[in-house]
N, CA, C and O atoms as a GROMACS GRO file, in nm:
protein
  388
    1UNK      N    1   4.456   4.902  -0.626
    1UNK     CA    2   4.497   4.769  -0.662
    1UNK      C    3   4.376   4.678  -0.671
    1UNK      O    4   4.296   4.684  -0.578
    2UNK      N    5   4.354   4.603  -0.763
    2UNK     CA    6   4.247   4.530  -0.789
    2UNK      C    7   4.297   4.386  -0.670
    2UNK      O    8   4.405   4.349  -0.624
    3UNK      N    9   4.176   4.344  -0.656
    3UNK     CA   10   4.171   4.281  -0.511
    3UNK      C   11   4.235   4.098  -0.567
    3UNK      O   12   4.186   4.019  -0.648
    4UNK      N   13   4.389   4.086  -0.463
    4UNK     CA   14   4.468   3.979  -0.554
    4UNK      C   15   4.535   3.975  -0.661
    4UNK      O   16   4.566   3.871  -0.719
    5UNK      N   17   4.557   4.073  -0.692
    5UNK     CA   18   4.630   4.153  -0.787
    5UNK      C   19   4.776   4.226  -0.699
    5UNK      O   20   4.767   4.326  -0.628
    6UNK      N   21   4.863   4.175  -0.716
    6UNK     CA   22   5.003   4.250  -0.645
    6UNK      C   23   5.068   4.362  -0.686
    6UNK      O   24   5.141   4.424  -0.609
    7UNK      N   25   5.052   4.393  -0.796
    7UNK     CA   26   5.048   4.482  -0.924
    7UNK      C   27   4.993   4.598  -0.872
    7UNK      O   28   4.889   4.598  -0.807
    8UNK      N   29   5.071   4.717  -0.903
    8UNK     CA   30   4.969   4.830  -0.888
    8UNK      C   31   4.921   4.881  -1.005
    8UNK      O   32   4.978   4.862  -1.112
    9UNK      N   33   4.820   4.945  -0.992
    9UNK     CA   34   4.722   4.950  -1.094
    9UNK      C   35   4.785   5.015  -1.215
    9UNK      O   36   4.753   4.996  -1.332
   10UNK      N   37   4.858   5.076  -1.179
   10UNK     CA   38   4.942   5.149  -1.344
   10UNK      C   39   5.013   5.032  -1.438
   10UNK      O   40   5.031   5.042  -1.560
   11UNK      N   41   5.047   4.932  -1.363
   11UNK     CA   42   5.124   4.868  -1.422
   11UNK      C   43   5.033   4.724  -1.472
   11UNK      O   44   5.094   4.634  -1.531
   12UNK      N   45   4.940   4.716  -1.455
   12UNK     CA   46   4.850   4.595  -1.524
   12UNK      C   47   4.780   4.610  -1.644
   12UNK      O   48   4.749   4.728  -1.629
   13UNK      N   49   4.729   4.577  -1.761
   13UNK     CA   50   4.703   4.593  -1.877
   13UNK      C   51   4.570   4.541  -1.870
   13UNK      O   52   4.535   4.424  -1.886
   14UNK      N   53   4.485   4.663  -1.839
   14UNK     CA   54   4.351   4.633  -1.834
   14UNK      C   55   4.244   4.652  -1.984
   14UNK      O   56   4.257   4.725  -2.083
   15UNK      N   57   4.157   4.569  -1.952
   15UNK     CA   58   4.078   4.566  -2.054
   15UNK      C   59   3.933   4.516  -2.035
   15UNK      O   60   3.902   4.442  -1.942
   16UNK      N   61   3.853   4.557  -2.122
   16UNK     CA   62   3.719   4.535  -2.092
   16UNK      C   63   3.684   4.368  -2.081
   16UNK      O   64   3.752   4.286  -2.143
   17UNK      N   65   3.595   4.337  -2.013
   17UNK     CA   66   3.527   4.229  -1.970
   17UNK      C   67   3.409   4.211  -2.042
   17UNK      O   68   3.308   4.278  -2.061
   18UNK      N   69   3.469   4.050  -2.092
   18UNK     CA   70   3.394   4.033  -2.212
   18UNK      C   71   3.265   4.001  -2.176
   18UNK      O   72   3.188   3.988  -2.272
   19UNK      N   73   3.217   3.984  -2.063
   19UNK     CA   74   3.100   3.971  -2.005
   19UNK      C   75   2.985   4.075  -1.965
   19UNK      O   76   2.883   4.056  -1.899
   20UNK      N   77   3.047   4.226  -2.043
   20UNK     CA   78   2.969   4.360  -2.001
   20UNK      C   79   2.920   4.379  -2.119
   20UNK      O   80   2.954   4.340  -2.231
   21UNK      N   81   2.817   4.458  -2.075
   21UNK     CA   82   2.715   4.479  -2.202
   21UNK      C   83   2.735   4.638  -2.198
   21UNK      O   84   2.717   4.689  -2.087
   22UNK      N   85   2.766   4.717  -2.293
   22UNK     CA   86   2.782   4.825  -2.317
   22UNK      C   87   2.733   4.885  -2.454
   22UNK      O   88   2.705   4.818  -2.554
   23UNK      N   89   2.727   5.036  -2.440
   23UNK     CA   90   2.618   5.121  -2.555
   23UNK      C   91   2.685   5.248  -2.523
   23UNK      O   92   2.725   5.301  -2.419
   24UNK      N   93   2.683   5.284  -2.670
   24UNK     CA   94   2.763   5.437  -2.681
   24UNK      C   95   2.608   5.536  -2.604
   24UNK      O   96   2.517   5.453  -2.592
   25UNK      N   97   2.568   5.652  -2.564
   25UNK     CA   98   2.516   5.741  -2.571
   25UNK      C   99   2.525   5.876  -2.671
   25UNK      O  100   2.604   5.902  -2.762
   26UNK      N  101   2.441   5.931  -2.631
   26UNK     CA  102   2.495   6.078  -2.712
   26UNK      C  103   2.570   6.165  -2.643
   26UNK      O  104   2.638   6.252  -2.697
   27UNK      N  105   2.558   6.142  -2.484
   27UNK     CA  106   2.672   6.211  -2.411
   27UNK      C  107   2.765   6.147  -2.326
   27UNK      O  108   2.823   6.197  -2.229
   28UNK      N  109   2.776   6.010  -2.379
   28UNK     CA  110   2.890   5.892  -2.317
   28UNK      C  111   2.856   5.750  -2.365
   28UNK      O  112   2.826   5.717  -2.480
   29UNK      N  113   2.866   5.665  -2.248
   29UNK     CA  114   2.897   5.557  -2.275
   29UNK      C  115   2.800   5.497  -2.140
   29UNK      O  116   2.815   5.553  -2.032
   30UNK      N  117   2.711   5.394  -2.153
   30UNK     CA  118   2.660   5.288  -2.057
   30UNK      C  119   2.715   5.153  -2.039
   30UNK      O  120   2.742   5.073  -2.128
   31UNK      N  121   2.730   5.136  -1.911
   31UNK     CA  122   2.843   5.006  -1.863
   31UNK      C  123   2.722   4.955  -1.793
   31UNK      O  124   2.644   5.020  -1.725
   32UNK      N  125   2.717   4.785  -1.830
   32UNK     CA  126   2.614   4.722  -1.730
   32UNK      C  127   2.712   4.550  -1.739
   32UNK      O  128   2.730   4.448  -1.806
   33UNK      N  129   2.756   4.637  -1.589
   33UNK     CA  130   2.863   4.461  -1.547
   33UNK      C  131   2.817   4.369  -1.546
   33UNK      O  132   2.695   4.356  -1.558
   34UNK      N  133   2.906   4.265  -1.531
   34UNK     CA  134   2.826   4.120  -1.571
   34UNK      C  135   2.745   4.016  -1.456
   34UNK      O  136   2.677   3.914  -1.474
   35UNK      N  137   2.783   4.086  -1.340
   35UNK     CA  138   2.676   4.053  -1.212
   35UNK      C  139   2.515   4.062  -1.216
   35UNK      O  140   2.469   4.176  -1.216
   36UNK      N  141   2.412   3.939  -1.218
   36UNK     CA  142   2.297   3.919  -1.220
   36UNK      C  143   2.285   4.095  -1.151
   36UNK      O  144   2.252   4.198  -1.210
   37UNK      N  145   2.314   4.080  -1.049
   37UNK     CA  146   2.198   4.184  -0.982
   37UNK      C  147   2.273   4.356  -0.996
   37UNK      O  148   2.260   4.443  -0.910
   38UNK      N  149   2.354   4.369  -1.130
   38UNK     CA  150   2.449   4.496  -1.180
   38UNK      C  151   2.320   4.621  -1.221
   38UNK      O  152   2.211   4.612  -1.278
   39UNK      N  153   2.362   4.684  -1.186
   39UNK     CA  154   2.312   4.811  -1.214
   39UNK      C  155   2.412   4.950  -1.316
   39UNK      O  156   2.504   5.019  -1.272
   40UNK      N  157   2.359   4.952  -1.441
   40UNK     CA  158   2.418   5.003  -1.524
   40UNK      C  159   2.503   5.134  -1.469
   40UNK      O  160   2.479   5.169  -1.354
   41UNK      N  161   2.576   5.188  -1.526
   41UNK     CA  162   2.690   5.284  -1.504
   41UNK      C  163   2.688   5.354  -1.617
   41UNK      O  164   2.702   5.311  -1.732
   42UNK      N  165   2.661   5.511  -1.564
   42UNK     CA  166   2.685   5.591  -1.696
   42UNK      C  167   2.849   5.684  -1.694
   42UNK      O  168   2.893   5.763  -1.610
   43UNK      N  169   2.897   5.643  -1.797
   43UNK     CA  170   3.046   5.692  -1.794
   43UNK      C  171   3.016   5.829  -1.939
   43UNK      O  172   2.992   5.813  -2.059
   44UNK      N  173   3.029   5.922  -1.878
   44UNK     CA  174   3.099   6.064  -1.903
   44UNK      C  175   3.212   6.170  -1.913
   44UNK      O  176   3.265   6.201  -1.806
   45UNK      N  177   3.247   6.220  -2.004
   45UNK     CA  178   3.327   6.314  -1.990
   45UNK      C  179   3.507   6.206  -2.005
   45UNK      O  180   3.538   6.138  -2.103
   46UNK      N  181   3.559   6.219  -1.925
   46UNK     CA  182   3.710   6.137  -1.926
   46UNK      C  183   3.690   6.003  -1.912
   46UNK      O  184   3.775   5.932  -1.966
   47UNK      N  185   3.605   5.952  -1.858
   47UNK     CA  186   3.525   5.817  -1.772
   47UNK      C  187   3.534   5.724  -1.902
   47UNK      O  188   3.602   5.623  -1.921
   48UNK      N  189   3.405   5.817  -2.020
   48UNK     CA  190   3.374   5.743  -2.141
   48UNK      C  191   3.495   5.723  -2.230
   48UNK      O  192   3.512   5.627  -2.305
   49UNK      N  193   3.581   5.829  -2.213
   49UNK     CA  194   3.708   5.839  -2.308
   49UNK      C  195   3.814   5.704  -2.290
   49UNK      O  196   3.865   5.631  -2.376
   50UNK      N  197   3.826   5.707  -2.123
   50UNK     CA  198   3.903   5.599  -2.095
   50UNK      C  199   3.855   5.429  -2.140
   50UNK      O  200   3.930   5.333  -2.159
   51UNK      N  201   3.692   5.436  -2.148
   51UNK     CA  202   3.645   5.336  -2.205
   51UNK      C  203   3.635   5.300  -2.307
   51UNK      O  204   3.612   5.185  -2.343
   52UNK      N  205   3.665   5.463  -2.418
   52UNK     CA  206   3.656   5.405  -2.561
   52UNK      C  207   3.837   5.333  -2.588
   52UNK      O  208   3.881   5.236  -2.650
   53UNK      N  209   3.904   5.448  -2.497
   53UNK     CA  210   4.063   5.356  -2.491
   53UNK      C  211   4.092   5.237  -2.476
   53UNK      O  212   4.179   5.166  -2.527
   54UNK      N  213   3.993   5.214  -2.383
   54UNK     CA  214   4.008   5.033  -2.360
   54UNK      C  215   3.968   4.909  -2.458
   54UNK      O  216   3.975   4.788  -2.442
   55UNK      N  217   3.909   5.018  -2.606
   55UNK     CA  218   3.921   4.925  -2.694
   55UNK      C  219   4.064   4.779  -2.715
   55UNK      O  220   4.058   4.656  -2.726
   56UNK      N  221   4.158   4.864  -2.712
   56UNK     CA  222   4.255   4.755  -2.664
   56UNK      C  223   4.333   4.798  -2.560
   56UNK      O  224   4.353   4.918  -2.539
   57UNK      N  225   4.386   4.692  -2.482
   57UNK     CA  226   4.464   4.629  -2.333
   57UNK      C  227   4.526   4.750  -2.323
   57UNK      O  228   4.626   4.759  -2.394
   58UNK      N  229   4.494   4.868  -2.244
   58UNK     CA  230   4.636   4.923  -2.172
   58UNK      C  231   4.620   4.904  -2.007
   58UNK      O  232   4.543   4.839  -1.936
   59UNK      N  233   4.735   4.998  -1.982
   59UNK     CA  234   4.766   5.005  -1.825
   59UNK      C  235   4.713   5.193  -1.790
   59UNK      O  236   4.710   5.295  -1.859
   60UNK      N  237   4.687   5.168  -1.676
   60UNK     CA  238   4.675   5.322  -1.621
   60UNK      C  239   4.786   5.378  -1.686
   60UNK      O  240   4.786   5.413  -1.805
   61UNK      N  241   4.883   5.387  -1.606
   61UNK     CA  242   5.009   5.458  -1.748
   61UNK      C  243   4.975   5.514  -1.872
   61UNK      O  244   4.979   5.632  -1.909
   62UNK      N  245   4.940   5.410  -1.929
   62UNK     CA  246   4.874   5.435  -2.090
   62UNK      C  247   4.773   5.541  -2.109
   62UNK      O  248   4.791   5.634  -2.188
   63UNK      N  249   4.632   5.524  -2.013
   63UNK     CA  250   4.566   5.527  -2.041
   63UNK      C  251   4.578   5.723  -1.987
   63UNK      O  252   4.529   5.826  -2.033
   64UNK      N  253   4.646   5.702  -1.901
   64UNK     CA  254   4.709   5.849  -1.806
   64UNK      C  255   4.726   5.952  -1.925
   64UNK      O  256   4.663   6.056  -1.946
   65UNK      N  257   4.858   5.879  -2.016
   65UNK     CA  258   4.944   5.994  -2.139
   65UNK      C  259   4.869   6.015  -2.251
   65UNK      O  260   4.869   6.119  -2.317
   66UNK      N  261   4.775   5.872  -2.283
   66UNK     CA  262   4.720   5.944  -2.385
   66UNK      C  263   4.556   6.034  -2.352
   66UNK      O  264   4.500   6.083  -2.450
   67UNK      N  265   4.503   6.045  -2.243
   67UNK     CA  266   4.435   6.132  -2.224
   67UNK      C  267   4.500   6.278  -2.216
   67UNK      O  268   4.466   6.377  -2.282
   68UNK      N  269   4.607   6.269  -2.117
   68UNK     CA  270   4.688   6.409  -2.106
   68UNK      C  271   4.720   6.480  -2.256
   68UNK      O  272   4.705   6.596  -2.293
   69UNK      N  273   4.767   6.371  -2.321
   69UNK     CA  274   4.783   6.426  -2.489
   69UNK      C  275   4.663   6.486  -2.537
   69UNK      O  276   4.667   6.604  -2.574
   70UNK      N  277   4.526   6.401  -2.544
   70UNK     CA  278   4.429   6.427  -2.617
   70UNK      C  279   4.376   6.581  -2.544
   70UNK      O  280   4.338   6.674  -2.614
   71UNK      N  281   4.380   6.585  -2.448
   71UNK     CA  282   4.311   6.678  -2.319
   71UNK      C  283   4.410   6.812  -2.305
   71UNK      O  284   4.379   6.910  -2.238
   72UNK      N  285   4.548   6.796  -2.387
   72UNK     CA  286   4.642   6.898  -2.403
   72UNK      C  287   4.692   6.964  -2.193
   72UNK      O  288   4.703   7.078  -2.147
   73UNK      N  289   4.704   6.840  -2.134
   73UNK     CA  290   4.735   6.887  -1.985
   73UNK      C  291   4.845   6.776  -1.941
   73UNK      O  292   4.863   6.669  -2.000
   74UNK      N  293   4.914   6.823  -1.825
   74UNK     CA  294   5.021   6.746  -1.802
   74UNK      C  295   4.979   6.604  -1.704
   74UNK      O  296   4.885   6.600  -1.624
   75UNK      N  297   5.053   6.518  -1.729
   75UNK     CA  298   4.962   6.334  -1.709
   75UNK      C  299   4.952   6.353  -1.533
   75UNK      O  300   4.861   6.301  -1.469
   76UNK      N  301   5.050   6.427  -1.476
   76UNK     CA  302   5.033   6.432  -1.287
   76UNK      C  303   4.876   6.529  -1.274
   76UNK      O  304   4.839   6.533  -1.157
   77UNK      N  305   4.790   6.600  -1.364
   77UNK     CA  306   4.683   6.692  -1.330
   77UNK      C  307   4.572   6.562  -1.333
   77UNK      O  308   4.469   6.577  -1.267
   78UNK      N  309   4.590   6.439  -1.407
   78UNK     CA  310   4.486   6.351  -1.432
   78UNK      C  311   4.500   6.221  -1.376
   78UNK      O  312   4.413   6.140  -1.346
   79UNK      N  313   4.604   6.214  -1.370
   79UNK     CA  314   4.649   6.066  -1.316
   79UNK      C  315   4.603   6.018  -1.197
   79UNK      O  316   4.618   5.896  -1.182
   80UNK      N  317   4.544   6.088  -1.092
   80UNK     CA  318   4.445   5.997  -0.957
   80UNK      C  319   4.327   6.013  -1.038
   80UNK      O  320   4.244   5.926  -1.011
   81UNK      N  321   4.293   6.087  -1.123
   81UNK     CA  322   4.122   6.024  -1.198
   81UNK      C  323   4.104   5.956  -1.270
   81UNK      O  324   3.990   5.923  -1.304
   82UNK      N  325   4.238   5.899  -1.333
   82UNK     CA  326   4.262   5.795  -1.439
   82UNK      C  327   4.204   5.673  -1.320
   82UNK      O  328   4.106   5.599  -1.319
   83UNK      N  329   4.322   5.696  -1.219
   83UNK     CA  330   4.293   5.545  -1.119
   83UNK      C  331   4.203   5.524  -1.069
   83UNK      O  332   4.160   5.412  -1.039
   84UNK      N  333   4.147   5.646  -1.045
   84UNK     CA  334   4.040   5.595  -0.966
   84UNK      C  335   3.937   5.575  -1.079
   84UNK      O  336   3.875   5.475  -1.043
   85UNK      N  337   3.894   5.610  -1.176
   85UNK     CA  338   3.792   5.560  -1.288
   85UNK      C  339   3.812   5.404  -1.330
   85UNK      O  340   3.716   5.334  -1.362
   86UNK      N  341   3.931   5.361  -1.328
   86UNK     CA  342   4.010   5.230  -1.366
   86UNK      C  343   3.952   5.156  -1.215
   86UNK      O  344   3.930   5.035  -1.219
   87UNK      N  345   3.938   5.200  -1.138
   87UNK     CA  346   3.964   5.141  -1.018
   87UNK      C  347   3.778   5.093  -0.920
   87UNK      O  348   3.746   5.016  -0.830
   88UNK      N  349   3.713   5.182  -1.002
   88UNK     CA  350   3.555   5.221  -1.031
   88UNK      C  351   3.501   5.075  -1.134
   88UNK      O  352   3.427   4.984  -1.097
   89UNK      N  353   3.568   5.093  -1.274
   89UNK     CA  354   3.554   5.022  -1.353
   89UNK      C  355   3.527   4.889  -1.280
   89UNK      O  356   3.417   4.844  -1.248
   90UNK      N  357   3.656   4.833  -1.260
   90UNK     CA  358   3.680   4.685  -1.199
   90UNK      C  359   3.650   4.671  -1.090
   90UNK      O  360   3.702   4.570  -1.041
   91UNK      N  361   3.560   4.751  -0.997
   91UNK     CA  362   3.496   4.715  -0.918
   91UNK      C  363   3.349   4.649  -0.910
   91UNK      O  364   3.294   4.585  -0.821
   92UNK      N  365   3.308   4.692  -1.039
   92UNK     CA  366   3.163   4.676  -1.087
   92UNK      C  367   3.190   4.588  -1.205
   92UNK      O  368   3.107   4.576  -1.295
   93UNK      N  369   3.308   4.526  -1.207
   93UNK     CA  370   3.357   4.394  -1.302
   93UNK      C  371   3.333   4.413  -1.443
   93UNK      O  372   3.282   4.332  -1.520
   94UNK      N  373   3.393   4.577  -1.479
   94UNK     CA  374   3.393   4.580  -1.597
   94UNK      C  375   3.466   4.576  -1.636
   94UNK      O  376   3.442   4.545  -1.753
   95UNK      N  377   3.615   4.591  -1.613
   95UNK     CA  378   3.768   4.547  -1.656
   95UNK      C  379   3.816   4.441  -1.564
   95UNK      O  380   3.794   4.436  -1.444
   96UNK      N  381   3.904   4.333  -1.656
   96UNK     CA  382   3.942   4.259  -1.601
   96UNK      C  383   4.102   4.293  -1.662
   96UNK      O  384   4.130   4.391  -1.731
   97UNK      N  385   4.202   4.178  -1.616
   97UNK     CA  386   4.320   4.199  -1.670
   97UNK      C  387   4.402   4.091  -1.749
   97UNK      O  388   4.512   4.120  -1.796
   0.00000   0.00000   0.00000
């Protein structure tokens, strides 16, 4: 649960923070939050995927089925790495809601 947020995390419609500076790689994606003293984040593998998803607003939920779809596996094998990547994200104030 994002901190003041009553909502559990599946159910909030997260999205990137327009205050992060981000860059594709050749083997992911670089996240550098919007905190003076942030230290960039390299997102890989499902990490980067969920970030290119966040092109627009979903919820963990969302973000759960359509990886399981793309990834051809059932959404309960991924769904605590969905949250906790979501949960990673907005800790380092790269999704807000």
């Amino acid at each position: 649960m994002a901190a003041g947020d009553p909502s559990p995390l599946g159910t909030v419609a997260w999205r990137r923070a327009e205050t992060v500076l981000w860059r594709r790689t050749l083997d992911g994606v670089v996240v550098l939050g919007p905190a003076e003293s942030a230290q960039p984040v390299a997102l890989r593998g499902a990490a980067a995927d969920i970030w290119e998803l966040l092109e627009e607003p979903a919820s963990v939920a969302v973000l759960g089925a359509a990886l399981a779809h793309d990834y051809g596996v059932p959404v309960e094998r991924i769904a605590d790495d969905v949250e906790r990547a979501v949960d990673a994200l907005v800790k380092v104030g790269a999704l807000c809601c």
